[in-house]
Backbone as a printed PyTorch tensor [residue, N CA C, xyz], in Angstrom:
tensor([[[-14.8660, -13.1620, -16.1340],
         [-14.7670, -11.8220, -15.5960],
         [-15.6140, -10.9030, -16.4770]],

        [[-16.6040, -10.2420, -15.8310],
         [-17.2890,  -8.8080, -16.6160],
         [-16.7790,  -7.7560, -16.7950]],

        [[-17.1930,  -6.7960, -17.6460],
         [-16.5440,  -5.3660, -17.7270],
         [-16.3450,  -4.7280, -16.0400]],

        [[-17.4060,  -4.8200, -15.4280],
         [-17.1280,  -4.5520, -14.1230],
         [-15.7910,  -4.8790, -13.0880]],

        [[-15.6060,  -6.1380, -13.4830],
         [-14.4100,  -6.6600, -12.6740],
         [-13.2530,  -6.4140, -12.9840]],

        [[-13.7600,  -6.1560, -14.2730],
         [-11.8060,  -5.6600, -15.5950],
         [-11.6710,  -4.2390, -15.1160]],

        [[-12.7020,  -3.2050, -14.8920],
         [-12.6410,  -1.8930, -14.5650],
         [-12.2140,  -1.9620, -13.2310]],

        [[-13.3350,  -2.7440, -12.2130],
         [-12.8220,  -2.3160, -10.8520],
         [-11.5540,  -2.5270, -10.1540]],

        [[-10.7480,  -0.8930,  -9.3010],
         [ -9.4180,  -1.1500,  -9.5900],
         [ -9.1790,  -1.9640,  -8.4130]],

        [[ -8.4940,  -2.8060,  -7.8860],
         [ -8.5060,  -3.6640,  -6.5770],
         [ -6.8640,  -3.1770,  -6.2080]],

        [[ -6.5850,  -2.6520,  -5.4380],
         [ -4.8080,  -1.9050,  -5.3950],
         [ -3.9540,  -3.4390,  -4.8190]],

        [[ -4.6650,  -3.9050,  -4.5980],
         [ -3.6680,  -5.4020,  -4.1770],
         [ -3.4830,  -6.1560,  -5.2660]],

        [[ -4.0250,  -5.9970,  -6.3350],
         [ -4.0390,  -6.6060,  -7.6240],
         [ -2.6310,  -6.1000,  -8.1220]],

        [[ -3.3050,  -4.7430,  -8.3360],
         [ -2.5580,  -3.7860,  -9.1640],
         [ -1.0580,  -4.0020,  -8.4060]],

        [[ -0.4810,  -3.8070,  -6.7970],
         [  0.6170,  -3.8240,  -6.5940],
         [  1.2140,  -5.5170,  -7.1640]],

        [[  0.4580,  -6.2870,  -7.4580],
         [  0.9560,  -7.7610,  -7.9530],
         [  1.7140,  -7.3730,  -9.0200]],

        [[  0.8870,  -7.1650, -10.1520],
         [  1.4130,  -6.9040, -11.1180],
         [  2.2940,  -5.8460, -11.4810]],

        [[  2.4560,  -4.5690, -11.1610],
         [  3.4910,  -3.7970, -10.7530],
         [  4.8970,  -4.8650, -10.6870]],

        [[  4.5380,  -5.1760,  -9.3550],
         [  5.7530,  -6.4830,  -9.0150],
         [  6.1530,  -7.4520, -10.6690]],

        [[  4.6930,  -8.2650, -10.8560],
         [  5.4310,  -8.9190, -11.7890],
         [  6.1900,  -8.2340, -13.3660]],

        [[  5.7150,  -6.8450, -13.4170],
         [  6.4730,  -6.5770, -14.6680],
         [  7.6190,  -5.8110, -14.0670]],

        [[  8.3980,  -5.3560, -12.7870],
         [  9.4860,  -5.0130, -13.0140],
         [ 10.0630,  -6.5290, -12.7870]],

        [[  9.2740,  -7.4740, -12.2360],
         [ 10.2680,  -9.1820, -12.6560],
         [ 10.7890,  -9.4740, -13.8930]],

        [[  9.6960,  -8.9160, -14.5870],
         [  9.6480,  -9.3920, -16.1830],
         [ 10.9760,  -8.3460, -16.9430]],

        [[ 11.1480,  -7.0700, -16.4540],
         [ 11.9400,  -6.1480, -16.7740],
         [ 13.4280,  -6.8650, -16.1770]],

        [[ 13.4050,  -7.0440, -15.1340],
         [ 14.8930,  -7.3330, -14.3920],
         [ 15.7360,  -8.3970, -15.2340]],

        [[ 14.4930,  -9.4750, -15.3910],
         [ 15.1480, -10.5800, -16.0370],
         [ 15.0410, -10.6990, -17.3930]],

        [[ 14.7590,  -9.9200, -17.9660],
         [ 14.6580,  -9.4390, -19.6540],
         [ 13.4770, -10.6570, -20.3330]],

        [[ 12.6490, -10.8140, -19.8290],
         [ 11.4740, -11.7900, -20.3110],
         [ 10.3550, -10.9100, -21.2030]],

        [[ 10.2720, -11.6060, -22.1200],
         [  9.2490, -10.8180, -23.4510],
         [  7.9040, -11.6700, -22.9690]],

        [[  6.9160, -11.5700, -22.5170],
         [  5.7260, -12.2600, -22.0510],
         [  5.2430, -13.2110, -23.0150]],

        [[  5.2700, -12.4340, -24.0710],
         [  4.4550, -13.0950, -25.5510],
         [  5.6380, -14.1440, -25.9850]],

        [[  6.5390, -14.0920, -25.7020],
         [  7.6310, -15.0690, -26.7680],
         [  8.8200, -16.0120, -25.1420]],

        [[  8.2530, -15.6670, -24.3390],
         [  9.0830, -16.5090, -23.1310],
         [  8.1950, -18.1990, -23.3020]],

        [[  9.0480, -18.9390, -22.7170],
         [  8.5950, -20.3800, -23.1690],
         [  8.0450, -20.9230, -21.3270]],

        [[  7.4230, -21.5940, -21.4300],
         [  6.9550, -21.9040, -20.2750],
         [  7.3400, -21.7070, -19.1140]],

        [[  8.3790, -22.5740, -18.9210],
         [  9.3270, -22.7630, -18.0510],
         [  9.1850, -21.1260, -17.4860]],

        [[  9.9320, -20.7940, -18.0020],
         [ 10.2420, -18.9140, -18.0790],
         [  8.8980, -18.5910, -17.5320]],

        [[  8.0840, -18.8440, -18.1690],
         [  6.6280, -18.3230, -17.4250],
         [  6.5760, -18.1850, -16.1130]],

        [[  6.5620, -20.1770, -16.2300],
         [  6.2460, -20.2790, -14.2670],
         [  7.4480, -19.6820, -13.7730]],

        [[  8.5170, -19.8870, -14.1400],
         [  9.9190, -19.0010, -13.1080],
         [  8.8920, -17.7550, -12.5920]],

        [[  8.9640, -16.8110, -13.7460],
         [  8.6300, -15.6420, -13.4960],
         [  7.2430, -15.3920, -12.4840]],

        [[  6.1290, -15.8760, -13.2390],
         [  4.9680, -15.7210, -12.7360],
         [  4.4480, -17.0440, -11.1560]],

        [[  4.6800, -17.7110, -10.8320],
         [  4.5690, -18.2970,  -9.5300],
         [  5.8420, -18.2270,  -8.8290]],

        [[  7.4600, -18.0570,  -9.0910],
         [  8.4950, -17.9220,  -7.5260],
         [  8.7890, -16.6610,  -8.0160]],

        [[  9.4590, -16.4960,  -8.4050],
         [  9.5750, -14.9270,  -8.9370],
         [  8.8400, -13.5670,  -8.5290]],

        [[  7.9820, -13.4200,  -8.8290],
         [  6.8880, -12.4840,  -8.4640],
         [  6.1250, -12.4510,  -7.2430]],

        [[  5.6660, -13.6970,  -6.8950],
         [  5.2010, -14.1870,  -5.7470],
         [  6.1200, -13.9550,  -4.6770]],

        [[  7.4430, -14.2070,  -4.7810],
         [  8.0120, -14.0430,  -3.4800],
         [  9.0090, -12.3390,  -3.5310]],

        [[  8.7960, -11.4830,  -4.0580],
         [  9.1890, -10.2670,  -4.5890],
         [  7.9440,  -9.6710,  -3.8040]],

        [[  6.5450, -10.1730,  -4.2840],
         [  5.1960,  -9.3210,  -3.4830],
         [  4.9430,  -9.8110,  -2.2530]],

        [[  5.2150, -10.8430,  -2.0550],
         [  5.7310, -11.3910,  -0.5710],
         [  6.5620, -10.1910,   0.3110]],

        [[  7.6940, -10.3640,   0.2120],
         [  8.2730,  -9.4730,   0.4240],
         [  7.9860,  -7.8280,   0.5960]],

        [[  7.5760,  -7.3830,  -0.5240],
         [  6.9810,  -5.9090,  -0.7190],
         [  5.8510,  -5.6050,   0.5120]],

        [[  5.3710,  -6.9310,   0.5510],
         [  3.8510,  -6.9470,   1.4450],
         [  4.3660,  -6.5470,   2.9220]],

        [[  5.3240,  -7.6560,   3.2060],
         [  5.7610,  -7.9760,   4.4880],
         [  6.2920,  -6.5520,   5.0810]],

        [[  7.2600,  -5.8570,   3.9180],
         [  8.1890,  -4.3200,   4.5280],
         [  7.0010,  -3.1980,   4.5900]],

        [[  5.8050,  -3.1860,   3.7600],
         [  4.9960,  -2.5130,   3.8270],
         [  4.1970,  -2.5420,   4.7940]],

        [[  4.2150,  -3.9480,   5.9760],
         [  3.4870,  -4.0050,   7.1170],
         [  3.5780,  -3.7690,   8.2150]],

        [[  5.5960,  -4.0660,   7.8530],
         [  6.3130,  -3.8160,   8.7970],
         [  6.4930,  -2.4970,   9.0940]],

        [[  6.2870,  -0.9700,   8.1490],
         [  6.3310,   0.2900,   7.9360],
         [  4.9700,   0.7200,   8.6870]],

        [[  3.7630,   0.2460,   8.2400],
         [  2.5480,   0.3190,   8.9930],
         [  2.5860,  -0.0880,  10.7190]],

        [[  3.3030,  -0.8480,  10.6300],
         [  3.5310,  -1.2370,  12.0390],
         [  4.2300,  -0.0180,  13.0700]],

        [[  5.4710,   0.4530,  12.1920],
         [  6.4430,   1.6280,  13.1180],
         [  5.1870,   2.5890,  13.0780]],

        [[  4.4250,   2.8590,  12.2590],
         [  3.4760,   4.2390,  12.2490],
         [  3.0200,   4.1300,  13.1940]],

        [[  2.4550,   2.7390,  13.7170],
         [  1.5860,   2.3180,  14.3980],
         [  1.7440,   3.0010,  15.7940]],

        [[  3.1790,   2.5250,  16.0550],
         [  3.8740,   2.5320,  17.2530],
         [  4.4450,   3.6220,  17.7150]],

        [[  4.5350,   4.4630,  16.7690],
         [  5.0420,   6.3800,  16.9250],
         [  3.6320,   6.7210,  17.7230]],

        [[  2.5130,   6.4310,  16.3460],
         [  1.2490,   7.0130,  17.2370],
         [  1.2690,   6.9940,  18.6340]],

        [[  1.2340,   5.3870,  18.9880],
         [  0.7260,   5.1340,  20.4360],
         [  1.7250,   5.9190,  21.8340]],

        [[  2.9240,   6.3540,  21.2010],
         [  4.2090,   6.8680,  21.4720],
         [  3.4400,   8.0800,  21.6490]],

        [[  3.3300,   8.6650,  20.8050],
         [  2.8310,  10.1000,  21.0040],
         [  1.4990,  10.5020,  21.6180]],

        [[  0.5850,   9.5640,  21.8970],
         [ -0.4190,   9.2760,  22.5240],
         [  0.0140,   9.3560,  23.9450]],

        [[  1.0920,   8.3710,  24.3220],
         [  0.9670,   8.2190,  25.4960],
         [  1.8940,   9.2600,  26.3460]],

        [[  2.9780,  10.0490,  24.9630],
         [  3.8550,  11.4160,  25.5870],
         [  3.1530,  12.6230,  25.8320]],

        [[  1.9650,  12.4950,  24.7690],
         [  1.1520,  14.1770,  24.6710],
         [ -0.3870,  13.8810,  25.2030]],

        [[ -0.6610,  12.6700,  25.3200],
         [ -2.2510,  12.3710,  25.4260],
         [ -2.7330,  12.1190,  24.2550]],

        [[ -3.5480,  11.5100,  24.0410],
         [ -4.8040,  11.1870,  23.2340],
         [ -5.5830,  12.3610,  22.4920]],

        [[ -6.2690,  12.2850,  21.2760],
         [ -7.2660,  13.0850,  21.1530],
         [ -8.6270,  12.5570,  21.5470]],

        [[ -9.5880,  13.0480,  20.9380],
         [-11.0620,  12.7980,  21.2130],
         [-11.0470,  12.2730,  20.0030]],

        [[-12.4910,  11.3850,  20.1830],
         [-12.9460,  10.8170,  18.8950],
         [-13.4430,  11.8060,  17.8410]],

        [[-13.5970,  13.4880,  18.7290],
         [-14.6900,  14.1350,  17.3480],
         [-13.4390,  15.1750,  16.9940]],

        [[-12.1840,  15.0920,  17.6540],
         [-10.9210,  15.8160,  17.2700],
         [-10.1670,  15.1500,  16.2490]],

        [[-10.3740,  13.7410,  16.1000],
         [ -9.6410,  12.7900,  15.1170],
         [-11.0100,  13.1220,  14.0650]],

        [[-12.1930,  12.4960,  14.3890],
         [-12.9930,  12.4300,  13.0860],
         [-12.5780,  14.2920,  12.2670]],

        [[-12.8900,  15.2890,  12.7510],
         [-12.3900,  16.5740,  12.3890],
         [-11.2090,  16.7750,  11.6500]],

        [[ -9.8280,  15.8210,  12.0210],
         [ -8.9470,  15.8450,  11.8630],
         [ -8.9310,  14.9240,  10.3140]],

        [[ -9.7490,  14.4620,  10.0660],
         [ -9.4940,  13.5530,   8.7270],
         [-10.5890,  13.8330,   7.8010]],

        [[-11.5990,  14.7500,   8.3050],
         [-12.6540,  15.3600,   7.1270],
         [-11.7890,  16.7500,   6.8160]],

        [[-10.9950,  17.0210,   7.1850],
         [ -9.8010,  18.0650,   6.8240],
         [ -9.2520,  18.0850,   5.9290]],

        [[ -8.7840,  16.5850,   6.2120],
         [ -7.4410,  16.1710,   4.9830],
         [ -8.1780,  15.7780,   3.7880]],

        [[ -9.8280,  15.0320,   4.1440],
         [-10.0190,  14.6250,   2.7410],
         [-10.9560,  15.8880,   2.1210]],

        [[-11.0690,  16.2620,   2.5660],
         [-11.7800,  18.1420,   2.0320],
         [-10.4680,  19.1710,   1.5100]],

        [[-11.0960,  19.6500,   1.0830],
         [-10.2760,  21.0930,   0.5330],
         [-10.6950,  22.3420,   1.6380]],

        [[-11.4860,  21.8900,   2.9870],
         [-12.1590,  22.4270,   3.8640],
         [-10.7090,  22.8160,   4.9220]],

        [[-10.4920,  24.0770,   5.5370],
         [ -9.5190,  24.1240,   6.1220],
         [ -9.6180,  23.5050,   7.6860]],

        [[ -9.3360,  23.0300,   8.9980],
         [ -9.3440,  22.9060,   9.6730],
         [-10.5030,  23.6660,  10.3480]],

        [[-10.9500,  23.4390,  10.8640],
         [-12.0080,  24.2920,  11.8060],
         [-11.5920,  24.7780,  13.2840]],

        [[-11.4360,  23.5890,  13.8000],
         [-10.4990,  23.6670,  15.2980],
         [ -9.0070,  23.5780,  15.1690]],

        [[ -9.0340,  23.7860,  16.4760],
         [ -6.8990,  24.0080,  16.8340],
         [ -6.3620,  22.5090,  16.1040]],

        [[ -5.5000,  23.2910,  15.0020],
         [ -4.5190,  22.3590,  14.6440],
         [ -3.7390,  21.2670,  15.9040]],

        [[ -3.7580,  20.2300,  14.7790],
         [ -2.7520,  18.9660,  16.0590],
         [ -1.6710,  19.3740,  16.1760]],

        [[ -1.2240,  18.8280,  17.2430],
         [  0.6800,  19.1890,  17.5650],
         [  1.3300,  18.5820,  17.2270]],

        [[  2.4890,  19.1680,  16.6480],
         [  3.5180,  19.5460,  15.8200],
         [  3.8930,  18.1250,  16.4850]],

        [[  4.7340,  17.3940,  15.6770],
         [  5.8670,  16.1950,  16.1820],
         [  7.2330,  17.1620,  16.5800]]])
């Protein structure tokens, strides 16, 4: 691995490990002084199936978003493609809205 790869942040990484140190916290494991065994517990079933998990409720959450949208799409109508693109150079700007705000849920 290069300095590049140690810097660049990858957030699927990062939520791994997140995962594996509150494993390491729950089950009171010192990294440096745990004995093998303890290792693999922790670091291949342990962690692995904890970010398993985390993954799965986090998709399953993406999923309900999913499904409100299309909900509200199909109760209020649709926008346009240049009312959505507008709608998200908004949020990532400090730029205020230009056109009519979206409707309210």
């Amino acid at each position: 691995m290069d300095a590049k790869e140690y810097f660049q942040r990858d957030p699927e990484r990062e939520a791994f490990y997140r995962t594996f140190y509150q494993i390491c916290r729950r089950f009171n494991v010192t990294w440096s002084t745990a004995t093998p065994e303890v290792r693999a517990f922790v670091e291949e079933e342990a962690t692995r199936v904890a970010y398993e998990q985390e993954k799965a409720q986090a998709t399953i959450r993406l999923m309900g978003e999913i499904a409100k949208g299309r909900r509200s799409g199909e109760e209020r109508g649709c926008l346009t493609n240049e009312e959505m693109r507008a709608h998200f150079r908004a949020r990532t700007s400090d730029e205020p809205l230009k056109e009519e705000p979206l409707p309210e849920e």
